[in-house]
MMTF fields as JSON, N, C-alpha, C and O atoms, coordinates in Angstrom:
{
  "mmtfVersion": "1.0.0",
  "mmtfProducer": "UNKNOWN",
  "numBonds": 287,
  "numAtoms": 288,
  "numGroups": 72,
  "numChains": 1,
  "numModels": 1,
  "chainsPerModel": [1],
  "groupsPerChain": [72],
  "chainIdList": ["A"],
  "bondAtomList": [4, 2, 8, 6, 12, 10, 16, 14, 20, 18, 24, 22, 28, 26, 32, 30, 36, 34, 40, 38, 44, 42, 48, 46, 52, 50, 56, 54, 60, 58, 64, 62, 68, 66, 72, 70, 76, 74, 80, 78, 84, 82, 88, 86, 92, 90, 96, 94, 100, 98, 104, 102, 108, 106, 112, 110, 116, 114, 120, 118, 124, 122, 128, 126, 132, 130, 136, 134, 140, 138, 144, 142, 148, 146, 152, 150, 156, 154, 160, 158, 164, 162, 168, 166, 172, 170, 176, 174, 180, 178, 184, 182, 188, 186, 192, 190, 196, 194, 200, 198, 204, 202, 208, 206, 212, 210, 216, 214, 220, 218, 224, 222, 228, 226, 232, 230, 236, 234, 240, 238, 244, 242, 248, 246, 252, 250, 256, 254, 260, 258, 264, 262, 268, 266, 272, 270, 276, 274, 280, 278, 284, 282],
  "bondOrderList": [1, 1, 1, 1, 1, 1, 1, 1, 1, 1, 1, 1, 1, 1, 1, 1, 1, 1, 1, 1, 1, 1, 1, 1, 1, 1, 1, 1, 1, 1, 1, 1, 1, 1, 1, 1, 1, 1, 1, 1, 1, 1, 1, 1, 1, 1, 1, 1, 1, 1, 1, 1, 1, 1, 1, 1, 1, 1, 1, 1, 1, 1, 1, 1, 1, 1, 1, 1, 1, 1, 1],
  "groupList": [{"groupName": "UNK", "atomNameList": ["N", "CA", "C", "O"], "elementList": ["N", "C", "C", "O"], "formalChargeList": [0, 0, 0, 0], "bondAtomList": [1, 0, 2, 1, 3, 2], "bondOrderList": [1, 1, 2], "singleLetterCode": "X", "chemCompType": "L-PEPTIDE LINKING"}],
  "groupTypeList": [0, 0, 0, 0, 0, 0, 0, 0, 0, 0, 0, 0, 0, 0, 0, 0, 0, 0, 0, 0, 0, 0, 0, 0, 0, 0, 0, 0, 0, 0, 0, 0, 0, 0, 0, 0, 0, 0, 0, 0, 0, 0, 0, 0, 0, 0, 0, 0, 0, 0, 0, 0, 0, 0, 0, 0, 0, 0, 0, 0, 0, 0, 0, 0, 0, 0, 0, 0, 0, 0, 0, 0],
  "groupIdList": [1, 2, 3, 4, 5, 6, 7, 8, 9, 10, 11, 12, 13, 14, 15, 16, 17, 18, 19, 20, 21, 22, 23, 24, 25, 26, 27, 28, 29, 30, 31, 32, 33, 34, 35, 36, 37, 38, 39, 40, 41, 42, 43, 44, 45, 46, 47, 48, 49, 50, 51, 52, 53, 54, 55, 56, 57, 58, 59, 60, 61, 62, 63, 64, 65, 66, 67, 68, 69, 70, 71, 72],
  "secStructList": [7, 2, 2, 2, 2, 2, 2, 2, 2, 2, 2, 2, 2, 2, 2, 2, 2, 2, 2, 2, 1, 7, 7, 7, 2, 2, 2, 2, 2, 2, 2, 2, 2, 2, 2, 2, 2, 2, 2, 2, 2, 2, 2, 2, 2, 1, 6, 2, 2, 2, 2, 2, 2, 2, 2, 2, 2, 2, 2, 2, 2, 2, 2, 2, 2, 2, 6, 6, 6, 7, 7, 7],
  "xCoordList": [0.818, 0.0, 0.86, 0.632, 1.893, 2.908, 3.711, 4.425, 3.66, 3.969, 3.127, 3.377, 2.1, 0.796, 0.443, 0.15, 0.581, 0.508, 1.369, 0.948, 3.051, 3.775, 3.549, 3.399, 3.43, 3.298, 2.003, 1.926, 0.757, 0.168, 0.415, -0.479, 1.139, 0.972, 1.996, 1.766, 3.153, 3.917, 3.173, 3.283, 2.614, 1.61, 1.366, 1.889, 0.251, -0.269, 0.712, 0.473, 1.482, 2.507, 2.899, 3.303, 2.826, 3.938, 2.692, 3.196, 1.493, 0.023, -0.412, -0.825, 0.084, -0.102, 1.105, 0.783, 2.479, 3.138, 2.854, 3.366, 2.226, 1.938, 0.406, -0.147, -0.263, -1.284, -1.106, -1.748, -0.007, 0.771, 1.697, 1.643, 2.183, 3.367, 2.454, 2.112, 2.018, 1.084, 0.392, -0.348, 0.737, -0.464, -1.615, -2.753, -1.491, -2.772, -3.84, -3.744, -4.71, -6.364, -6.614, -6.822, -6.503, -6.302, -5.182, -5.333, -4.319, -3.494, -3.864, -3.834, -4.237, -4.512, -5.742, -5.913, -6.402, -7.708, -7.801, -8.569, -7.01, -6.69, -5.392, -5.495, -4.421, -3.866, -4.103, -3.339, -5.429, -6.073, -6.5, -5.974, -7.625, -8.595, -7.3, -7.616, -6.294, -5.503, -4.907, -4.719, -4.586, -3.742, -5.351, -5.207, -6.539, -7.344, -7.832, -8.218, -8.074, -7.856, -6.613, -6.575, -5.873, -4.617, -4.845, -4.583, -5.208, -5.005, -5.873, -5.555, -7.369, -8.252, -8.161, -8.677, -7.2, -6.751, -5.576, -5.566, -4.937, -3.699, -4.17, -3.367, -5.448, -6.121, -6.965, -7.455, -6.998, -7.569, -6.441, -6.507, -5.511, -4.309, -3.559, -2.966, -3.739, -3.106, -2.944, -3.762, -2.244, -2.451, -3.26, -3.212, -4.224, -5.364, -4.862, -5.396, -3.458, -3.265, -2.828, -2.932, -2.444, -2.57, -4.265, -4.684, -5.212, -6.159, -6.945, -7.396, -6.978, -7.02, -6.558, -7.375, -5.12, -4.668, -5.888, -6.468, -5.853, -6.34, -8.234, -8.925, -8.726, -10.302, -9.903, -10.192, -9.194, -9.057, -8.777, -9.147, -8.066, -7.157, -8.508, -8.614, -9.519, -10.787, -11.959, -12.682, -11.748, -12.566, -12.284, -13.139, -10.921, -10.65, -10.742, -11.257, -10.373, -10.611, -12.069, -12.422, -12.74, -14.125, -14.702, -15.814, -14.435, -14.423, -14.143, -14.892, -13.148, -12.585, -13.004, -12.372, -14.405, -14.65, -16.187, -16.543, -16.772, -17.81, -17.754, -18.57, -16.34, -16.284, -15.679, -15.232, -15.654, -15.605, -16.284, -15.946, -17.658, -18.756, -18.778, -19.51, -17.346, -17.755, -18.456, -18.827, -18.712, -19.131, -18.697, -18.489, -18.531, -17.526, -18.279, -17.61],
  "yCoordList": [-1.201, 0.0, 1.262, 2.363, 0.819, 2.74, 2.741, 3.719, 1.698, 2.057, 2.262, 3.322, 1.785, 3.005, 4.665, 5.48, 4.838, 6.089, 6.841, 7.962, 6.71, 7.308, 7.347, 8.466, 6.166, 6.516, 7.203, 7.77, 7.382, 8.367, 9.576, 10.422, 9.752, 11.153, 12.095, 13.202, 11.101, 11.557, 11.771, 12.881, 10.943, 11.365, 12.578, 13.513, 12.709, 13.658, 15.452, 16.653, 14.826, 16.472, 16.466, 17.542, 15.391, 16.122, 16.313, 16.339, 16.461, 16.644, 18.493, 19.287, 18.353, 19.64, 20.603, 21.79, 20.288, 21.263, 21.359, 22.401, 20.674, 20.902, 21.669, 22.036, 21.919, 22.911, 24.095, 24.842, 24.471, 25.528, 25.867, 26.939, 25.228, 25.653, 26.116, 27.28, 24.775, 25.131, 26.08, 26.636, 26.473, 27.713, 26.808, 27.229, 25.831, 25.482, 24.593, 23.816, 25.047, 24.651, 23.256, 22.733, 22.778, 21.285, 20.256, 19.304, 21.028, 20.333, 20.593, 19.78, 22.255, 21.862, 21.273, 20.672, 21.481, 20.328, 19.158, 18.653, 18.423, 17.195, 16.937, 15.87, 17.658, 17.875, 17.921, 17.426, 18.656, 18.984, 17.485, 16.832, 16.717, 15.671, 14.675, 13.55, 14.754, 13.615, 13.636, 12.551, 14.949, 15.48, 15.303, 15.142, 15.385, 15.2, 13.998, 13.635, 12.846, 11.53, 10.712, 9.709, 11.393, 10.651, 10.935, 9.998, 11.89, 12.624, 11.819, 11.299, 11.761, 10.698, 9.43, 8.99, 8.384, 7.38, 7.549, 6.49, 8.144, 8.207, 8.358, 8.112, 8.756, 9.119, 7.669, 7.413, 6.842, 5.697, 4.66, 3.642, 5.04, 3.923, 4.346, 3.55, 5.486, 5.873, 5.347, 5.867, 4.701, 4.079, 4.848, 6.064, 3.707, 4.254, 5.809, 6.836, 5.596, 6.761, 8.082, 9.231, 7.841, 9.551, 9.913, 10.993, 8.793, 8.804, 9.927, 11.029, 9.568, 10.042, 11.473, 12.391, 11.707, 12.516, 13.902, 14.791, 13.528, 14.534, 14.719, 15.569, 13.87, 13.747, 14.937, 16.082, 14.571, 15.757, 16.846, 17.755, 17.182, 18.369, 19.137, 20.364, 18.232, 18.897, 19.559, 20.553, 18.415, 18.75, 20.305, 21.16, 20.402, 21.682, 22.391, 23.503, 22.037, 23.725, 24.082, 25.18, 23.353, 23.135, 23.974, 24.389, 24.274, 24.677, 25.953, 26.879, 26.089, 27.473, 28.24, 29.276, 27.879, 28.249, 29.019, 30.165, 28.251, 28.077, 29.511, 30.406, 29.602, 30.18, 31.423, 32.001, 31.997, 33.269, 33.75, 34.658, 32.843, 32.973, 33.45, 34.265, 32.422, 32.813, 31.782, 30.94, 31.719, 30.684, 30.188, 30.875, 28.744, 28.224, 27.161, 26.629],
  "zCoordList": [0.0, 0.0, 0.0, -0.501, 0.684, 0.694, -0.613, -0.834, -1.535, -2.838, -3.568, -4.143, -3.945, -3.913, -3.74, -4.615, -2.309, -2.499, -2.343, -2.06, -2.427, -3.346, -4.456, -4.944, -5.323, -6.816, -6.937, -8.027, -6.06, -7.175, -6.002, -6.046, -5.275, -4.422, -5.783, -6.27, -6.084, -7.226, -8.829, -9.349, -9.381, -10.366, -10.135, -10.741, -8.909, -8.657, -8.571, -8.694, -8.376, -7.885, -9.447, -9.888, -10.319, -11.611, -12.328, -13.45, -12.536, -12.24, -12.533, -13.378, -11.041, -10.401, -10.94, -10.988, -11.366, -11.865, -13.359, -13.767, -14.372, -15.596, -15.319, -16.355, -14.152, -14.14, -14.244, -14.981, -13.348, -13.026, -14.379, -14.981, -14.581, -15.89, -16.986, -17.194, -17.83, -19.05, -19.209, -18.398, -20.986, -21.16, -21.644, -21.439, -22.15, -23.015, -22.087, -21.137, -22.752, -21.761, -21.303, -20.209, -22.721, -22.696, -21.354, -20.588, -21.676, -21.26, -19.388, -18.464, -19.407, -17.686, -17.188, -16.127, -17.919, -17.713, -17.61, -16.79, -18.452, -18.266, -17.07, -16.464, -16.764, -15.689, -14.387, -13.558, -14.039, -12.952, -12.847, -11.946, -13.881, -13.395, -13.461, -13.074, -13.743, -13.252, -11.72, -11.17, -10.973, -10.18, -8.862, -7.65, -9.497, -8.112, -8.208, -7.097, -9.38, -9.117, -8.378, -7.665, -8.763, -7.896, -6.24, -5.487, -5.805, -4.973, -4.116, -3.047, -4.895, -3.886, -3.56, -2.533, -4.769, -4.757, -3.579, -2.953, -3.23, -2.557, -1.053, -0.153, -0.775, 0.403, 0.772, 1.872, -0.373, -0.01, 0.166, 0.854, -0.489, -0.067, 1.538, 2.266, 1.745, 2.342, 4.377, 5.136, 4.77, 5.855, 6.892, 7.077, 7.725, 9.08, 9.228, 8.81, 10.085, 10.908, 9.968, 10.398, 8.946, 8.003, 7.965, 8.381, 7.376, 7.234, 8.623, 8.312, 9.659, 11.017, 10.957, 11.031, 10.81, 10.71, 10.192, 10.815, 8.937, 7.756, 8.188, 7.627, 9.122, 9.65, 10.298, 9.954, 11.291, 12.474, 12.128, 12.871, 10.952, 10.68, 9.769, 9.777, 8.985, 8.662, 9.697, 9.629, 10.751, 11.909, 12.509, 12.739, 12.68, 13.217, 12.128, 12.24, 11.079, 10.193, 10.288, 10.72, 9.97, 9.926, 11.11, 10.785, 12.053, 14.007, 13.684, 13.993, 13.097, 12.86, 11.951, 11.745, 11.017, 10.108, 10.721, 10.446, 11.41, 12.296, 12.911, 12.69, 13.954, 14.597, 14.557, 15.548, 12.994, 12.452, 11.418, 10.659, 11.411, 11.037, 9.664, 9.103, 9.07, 7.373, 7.006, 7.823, 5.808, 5.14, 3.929, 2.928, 4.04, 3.066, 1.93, 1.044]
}
């Protein structure tokens, strides 16, 4: 499983720099839906305790979002 989600956490980042670099449309469009498929695949490979990790770390943003009464 942790070769897994290295290989697509990596997909995903060389992904994300042809979003950023490229001028052409195409190319970041298809860039993007590769760079946030990987991204969700890598969150499912990704072992219990990162998994945990990233709940909690939503939970609190989430608290903090609440509690300066923007809306997101």
């Amino acid at each position: 499983m942790f070769v897994a989600l290295l290989t697509t956490l990596s997909i995903a980042s060389v992904a994300y720099c042809l979003v950023v670099t490229t001028r052409e449309e195409i190319v970041r469009v298809a860039a993007a839906c590769t760079a946030s498929i990987c991204l969700l695949l890598s969150i499912i490979f990704a072992p219990v305790f990162i998994q945990a990790i990233a709940v909690v770390a939503l939970v609190m943003m989430k608290g903090q979002f609440l509690e300066s009464g923007q809306e997101y």
